[in-house]
MARDO-928282 format. One record per residue: residue number from 1; residue in three letters; x, y, z of N, C-alpha, C, O in turn; chain. Coordinates in pm, 1 decimal, always signed. Layout:
<rs>
(r NUM,'ALA',(X,Y,Z),(X,Y,Z),(X,Y,Z),(X,Y,Z),'A')
...
</rs>
This chain:
<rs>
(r 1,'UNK',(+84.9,-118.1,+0.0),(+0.0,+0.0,+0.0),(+89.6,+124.6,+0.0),(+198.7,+120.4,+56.8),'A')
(r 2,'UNK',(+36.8,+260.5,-76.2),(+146.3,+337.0,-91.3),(+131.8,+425.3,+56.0),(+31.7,+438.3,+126.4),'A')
(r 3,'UNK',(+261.0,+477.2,+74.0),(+271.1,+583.0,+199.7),(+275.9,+685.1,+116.8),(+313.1,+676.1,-0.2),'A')
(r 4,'UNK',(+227.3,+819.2,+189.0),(+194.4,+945.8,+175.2),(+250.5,+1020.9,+269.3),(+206.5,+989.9,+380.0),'A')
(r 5,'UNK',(+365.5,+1146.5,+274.1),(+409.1,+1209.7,+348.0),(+397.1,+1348.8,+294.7),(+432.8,+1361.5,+177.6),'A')
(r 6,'UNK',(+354.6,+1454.6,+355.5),(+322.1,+1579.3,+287.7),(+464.7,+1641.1,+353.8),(+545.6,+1579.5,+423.1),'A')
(r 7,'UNK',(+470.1,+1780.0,+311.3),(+558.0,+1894.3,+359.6),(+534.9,+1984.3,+294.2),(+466.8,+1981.0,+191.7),'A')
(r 8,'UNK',(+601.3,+2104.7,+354.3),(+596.1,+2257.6,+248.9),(+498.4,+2345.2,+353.2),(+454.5,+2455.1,+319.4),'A')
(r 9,'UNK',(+474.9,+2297.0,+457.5),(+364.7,+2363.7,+489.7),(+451.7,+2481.7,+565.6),(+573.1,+2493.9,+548.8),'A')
(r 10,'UNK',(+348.3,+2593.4,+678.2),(+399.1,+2682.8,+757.7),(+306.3,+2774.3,+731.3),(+190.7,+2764.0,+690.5),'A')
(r 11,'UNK',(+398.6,+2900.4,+771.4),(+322.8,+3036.3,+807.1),(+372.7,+3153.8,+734.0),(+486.4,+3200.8,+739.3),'A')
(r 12,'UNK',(+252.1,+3203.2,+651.2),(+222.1,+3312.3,+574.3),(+195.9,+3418.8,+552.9),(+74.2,+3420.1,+571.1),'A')
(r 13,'UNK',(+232.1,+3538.8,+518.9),(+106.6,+3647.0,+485.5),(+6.3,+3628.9,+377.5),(+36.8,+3565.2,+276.7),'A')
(r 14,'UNK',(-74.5,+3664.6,+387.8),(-169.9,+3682.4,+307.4),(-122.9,+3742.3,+173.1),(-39.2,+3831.5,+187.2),'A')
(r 15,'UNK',(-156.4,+3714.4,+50.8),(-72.0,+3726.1,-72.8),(+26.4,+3618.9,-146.2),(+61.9,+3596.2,-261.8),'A')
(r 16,'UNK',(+50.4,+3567.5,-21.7),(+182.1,+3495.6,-20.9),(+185.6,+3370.2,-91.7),(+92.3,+3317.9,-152.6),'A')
(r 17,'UNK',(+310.0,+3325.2,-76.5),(+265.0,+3145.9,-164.1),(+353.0,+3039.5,-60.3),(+458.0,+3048.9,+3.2),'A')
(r 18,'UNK',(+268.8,+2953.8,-76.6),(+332.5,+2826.1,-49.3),(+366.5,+2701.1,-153.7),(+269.7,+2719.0,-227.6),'A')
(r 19,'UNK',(+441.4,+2577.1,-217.4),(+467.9,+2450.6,-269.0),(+402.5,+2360.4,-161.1),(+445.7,+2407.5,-55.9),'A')
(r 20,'UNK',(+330.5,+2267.5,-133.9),(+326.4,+2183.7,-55.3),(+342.2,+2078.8,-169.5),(+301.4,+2079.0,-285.6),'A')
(r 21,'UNK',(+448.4,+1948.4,-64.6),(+466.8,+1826.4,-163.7),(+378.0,+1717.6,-88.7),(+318.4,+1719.7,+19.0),'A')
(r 22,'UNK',(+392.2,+1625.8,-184.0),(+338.7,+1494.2,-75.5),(+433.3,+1346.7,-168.8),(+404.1,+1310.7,-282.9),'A')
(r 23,'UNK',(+500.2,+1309.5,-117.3),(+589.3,+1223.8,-123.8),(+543.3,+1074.3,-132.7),(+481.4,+1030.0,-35.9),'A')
(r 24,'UNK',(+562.5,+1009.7,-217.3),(+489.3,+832.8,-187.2),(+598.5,+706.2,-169.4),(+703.0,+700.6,-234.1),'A')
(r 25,'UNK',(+579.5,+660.3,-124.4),(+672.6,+524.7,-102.8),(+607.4,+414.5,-110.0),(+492.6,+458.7,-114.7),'A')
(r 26,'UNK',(+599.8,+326.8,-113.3),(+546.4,+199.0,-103.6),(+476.4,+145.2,-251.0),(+422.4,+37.8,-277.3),'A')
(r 27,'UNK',(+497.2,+248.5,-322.7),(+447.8,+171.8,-435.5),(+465.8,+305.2,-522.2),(+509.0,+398.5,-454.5),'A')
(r 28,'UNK',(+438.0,+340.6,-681.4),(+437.4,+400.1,-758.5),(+293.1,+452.8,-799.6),(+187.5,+397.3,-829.8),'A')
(r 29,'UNK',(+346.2,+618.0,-784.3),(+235.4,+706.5,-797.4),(+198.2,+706.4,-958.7),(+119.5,+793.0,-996.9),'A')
(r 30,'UNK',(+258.9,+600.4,-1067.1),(+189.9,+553.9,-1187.4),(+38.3,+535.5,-1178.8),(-47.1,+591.6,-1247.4),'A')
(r 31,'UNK',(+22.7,+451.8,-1087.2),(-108.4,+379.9,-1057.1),(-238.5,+441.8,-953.1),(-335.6,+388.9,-899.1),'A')
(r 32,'UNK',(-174.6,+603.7,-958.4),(-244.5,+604.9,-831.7),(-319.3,+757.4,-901.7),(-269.3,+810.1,-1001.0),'A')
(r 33,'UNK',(-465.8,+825.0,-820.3),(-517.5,+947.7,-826.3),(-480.7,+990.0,-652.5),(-473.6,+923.7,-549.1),'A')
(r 34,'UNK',(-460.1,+1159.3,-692.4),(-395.0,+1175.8,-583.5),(-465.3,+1315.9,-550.7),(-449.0,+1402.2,-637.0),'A')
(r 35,'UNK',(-523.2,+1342.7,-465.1),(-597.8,+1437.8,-412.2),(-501.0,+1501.2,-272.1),(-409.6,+1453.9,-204.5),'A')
(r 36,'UNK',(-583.0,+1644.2,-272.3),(-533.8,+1765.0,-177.0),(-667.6,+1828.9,-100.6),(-758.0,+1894.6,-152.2),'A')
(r 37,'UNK',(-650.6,+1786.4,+47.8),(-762.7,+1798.7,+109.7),(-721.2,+1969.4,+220.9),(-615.9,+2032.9,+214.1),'A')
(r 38,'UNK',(-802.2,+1991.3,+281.3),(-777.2,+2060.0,+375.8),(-874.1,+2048.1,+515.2),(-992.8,+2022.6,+495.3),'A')
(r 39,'UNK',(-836.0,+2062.6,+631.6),(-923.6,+2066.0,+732.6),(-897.4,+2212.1,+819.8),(-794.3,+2217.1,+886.8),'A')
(r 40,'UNK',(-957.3,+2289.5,+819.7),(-930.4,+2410.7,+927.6),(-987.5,+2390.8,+1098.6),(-1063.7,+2304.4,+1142.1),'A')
(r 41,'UNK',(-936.9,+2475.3,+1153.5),(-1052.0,+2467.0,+1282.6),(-1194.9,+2442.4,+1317.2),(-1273.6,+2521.6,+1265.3),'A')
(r 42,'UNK',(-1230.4,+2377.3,+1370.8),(-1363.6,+2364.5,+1411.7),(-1473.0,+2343.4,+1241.9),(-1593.2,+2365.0,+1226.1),'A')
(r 43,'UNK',(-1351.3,+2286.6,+1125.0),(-1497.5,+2273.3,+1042.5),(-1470.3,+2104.3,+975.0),(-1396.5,+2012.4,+1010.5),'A')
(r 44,'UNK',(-1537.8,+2115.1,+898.8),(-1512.8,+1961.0,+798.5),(-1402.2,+1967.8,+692.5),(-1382.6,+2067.7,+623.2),'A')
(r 45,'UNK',(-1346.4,+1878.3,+686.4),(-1265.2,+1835.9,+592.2),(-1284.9,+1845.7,+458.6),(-1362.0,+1754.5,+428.8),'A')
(r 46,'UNK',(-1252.1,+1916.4,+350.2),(-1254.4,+1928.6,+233.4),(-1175.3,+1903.8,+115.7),(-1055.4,+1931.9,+113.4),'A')
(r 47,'UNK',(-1235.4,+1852.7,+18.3),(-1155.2,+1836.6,-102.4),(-1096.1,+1964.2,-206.6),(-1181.7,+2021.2,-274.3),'A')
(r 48,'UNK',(-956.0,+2007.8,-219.7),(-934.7,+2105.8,-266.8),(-890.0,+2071.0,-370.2),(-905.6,+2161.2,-452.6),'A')
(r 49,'UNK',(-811.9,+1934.6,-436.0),(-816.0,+1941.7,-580.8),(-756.9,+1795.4,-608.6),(-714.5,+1734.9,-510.1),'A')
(r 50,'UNK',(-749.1,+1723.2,-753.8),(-762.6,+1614.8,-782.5),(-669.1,+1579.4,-860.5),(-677.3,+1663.2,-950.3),'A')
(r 51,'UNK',(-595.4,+1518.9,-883.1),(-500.4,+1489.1,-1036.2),(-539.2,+1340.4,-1032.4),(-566.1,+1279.7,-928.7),'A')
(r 52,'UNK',(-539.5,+1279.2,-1177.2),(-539.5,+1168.2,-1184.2),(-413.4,+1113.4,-1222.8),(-312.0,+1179.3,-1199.7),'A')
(r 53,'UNK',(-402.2,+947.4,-1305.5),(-299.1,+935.5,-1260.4),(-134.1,+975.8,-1365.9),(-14.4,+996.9,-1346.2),'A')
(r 54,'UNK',(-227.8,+967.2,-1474.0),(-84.0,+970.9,-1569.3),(-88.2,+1160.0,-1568.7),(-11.3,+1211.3,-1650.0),'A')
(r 55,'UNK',(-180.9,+1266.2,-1473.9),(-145.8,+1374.3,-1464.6),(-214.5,+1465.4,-1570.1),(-197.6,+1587.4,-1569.0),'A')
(r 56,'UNK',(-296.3,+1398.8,-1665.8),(-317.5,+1490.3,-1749.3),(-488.4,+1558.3,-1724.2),(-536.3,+1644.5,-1797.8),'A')
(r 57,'UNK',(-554.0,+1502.6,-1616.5),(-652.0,+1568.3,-1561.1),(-649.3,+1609.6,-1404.7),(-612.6,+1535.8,-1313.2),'A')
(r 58,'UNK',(-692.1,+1732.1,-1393.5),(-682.0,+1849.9,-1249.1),(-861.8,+1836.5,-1251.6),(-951.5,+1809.4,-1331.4),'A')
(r 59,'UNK',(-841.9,+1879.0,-1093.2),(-976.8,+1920.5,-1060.7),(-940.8,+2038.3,-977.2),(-827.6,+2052.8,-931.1),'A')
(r 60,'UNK',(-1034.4,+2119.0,-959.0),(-987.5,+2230.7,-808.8),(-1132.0,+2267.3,-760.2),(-1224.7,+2271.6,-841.1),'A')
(r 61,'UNK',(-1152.0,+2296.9,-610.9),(-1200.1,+2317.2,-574.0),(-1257.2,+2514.1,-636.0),(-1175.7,+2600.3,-668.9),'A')
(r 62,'UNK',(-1378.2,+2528.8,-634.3),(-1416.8,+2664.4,-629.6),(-1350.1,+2750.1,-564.0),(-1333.2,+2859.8,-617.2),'A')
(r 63,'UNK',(-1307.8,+2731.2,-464.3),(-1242.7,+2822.5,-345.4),(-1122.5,+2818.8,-421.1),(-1078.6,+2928.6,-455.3),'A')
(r 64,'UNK',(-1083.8,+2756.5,-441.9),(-894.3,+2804.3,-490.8),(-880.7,+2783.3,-642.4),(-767.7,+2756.4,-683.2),'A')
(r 65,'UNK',(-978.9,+2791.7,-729.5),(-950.1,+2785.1,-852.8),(-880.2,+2906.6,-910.2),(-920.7,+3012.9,-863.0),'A')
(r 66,'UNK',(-797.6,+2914.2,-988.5),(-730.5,+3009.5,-1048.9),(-617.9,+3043.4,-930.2),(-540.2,+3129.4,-971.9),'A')
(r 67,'UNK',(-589.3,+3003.3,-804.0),(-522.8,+3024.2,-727.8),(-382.4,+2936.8,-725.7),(-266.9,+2978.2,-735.4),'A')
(r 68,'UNK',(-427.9,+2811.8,-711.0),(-392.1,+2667.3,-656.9),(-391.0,+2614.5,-795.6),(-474.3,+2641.7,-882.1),'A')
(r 69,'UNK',(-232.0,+2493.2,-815.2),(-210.0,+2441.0,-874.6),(-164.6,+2308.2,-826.9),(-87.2,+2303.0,-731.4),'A')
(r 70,'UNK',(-230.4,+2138.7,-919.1),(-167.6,+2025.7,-898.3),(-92.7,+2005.6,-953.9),(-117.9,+2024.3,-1072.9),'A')
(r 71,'UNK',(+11.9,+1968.9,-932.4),(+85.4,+1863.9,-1049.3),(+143.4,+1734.7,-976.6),(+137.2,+1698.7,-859.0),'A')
(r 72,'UNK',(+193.4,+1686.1,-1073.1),(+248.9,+1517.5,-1074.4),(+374.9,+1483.7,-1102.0),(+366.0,+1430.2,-1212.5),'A')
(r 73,'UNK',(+506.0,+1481.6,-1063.8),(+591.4,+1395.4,-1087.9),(+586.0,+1222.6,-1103.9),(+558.1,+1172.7,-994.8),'A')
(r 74,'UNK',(+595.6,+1172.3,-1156.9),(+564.5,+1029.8,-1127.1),(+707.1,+984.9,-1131.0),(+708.6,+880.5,-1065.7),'A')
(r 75,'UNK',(+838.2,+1012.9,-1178.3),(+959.7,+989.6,-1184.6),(+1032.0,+1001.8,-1045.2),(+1114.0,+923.0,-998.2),'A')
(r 76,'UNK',(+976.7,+1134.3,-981.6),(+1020.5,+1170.8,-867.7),(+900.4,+1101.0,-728.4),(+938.4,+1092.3,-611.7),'A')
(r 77,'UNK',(+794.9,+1069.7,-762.2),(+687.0,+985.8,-697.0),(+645.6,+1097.1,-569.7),(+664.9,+1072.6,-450.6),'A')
(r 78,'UNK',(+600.0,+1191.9,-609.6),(+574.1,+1310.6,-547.6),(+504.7,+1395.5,-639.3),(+527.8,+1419.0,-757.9),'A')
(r 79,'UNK',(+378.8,+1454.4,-530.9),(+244.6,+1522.3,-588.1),(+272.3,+1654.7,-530.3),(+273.1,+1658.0,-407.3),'A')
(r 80,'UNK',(+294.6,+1760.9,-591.0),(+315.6,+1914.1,-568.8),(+153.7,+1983.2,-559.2),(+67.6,+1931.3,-630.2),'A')
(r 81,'UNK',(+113.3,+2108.1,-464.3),(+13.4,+2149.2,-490.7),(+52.9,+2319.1,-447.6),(+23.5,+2369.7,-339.3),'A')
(r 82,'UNK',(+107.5,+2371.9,-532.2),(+153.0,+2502.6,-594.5),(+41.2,+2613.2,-499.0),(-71.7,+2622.9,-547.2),'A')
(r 83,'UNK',(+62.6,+2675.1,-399.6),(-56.8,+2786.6,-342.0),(-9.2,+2927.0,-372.1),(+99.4,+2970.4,-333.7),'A')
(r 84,'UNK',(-114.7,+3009.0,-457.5),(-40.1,+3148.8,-490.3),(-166.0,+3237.3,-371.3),(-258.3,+3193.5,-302.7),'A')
(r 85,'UNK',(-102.6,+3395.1,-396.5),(-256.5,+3441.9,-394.7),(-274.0,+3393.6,-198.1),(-327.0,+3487.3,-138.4),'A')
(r 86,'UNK',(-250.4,+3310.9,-133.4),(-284.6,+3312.3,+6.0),(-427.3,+3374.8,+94.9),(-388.3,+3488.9,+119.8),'A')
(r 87,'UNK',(-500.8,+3369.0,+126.5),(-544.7,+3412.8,+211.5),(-583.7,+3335.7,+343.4),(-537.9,+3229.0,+384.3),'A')
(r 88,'UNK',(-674.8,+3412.7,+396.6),(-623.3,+3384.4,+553.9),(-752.0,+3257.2,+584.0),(-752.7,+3178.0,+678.3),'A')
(r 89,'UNK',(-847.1,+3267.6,+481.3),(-981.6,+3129.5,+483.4),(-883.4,+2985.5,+439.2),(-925.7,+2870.1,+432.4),'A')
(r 90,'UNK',(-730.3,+3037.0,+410.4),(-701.1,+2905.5,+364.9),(-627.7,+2802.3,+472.1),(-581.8,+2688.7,+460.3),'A')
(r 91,'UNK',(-637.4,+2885.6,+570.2),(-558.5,+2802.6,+658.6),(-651.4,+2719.4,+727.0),(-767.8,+2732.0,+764.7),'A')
(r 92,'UNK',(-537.2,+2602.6,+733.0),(-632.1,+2454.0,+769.3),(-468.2,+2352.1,+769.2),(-358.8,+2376.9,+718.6),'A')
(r 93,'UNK',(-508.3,+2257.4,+834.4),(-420.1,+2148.0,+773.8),(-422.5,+2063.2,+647.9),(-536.4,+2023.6,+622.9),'A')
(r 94,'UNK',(-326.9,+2022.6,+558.4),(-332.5,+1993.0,+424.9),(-290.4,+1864.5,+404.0),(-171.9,+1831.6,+409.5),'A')
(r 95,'UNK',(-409.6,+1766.8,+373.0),(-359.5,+1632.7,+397.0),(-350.1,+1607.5,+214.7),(-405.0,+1686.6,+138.0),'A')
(r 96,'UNK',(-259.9,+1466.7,+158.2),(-284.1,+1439.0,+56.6),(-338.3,+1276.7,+82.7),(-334.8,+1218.5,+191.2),'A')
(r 97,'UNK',(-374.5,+1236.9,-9.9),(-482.5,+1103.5,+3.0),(-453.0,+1023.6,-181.5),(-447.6,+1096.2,-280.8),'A')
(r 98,'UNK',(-438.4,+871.6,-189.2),(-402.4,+880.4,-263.5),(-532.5,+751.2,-288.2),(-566.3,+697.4,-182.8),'A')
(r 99,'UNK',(-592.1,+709.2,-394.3),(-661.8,+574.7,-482.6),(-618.8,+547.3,-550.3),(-526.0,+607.2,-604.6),'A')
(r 100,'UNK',(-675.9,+416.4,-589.2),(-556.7,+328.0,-644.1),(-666.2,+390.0,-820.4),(-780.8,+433.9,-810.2),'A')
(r 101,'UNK',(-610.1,+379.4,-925.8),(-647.7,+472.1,-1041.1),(-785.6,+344.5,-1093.5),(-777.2,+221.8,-1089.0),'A')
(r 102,'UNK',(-886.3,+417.5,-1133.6),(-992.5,+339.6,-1200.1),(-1015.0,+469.9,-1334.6),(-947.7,+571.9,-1349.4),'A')
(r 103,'UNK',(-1099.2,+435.1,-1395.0),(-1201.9,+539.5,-1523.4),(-1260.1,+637.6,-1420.7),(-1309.4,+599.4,-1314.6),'A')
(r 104,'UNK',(-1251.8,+763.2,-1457.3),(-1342.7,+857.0,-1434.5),(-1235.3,+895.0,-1303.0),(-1283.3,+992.8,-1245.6),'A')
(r 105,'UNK',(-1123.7,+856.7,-1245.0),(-1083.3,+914.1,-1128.9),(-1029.2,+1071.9,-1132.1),(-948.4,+1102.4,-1219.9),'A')
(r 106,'UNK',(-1074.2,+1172.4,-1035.5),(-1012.3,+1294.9,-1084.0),(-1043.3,+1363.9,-1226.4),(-976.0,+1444.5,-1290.7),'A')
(r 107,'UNK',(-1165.0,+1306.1,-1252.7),(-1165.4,+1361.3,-1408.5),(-1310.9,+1470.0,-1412.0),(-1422.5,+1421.2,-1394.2),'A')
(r 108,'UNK',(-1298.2,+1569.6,-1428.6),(-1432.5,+1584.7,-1378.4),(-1504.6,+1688.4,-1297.0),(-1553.3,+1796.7,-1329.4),'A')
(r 109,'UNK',(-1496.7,+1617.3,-1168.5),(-1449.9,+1626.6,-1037.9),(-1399.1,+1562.7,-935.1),(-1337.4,+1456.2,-936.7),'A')
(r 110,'UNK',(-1440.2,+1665.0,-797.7),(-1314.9,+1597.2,-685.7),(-1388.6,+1485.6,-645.0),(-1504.3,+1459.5,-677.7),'A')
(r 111,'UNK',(-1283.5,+1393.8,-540.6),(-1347.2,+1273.5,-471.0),(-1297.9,+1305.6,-357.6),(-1188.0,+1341.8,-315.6),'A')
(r 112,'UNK',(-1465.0,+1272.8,-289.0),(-1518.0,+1326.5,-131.4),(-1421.8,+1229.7,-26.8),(-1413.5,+1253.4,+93.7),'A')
(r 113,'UNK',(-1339.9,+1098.9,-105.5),(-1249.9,+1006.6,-10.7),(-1188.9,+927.8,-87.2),(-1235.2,+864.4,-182.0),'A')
(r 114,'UNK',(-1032.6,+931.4,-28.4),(-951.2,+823.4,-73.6),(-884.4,+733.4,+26.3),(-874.0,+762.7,+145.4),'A')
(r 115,'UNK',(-835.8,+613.4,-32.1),(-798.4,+559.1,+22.4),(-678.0,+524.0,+174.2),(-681.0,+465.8,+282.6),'A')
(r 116,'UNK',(-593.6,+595.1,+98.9),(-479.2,+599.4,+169.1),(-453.2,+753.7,+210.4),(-506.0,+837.5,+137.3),'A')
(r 117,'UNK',(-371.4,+802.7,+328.5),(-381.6,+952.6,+366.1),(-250.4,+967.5,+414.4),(-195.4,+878.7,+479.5),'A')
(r 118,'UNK',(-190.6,+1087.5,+382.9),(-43.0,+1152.5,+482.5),(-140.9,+1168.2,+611.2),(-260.2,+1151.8,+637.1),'A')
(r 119,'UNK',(+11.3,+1221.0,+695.2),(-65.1,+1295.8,+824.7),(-92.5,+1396.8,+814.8),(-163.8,+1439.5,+905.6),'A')
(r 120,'UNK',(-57.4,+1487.3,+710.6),(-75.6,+1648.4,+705.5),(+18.5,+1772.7,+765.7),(+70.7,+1780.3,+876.9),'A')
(r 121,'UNK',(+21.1,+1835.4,+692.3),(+92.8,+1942.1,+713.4),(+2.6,+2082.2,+728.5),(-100.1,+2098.0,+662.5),'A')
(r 122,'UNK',(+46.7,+2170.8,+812.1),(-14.5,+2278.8,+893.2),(-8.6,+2447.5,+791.9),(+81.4,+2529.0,+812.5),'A')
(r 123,'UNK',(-93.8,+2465.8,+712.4),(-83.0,+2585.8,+640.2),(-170.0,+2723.6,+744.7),(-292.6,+2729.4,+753.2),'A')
(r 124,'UNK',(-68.6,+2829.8,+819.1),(-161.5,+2931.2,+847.0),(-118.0,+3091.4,+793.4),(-2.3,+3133.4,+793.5),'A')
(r 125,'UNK',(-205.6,+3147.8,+760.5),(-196.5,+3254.7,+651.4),(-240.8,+3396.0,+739.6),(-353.0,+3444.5,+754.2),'A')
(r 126,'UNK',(-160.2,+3424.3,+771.7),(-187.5,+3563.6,+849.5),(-235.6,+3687.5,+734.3),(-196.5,+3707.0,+619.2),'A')
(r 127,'UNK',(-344.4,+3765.8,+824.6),(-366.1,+3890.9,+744.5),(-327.1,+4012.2,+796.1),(-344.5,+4115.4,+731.3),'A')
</rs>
């Protein structure tokens, strides 16, 4: 089963940007759709954007569209999620989550759950 380790995270101004990565081991992110969640204080967990697996379909959430970028290394077996633009609704913790690849994954839209999860990394965005 693949492991998922995020990083990149920390503390921001507003405007600002962050890279968050998420790293896989245990198997090859060839085979896999790989999603970018967020959880903030006191709310629910959300899906912020989707890549499938060979990379050539994105999803993004409304909230960070035109903001936020996925991409895919599959050579390097690490999922980048590019944050421009910052603001301060974005802070939350940023988990990545990975499924194993079927038809229709990430294509589309996002998926409300995946399989496998990092522990997350801590994004807070001061204003």
């Amino acid at each position: 089963q693949v492991r998922l380790v995020e990083s990149g995270g920390g503390l921001v101004q507003a405007g600002g940007s962050l890279r968050l990565s998420c790293a896989a081991s245990g198997d090859t992110l060839d085979y896999y759709g790989i999603g970018w969640f967020r959880q903030a204080p006191g709310k629910e967990r959300e899906a912020v954007s989707c890549i499938n697996a060979n990379g050539a379909s994105t999803v993004y959430a409304n909230s960070v569209k035109g903001r936020f970028t996925i991409s895919k290394d599959n050579a390097q077996n690490t999922v980048y999620l590019q944050m421009n633009s910052l603001k301060p609704e974005d802070t939350a913790v940023y988990y990545c989550a990975a499924e194993r690849t079927r038809p229709g994954l990430c294509v589309g839209s996002l998926v409300p759950d995946m399989t496998s999860w990092g522990k997350g990394t801590l994004v807070t965005v001061s204003s």
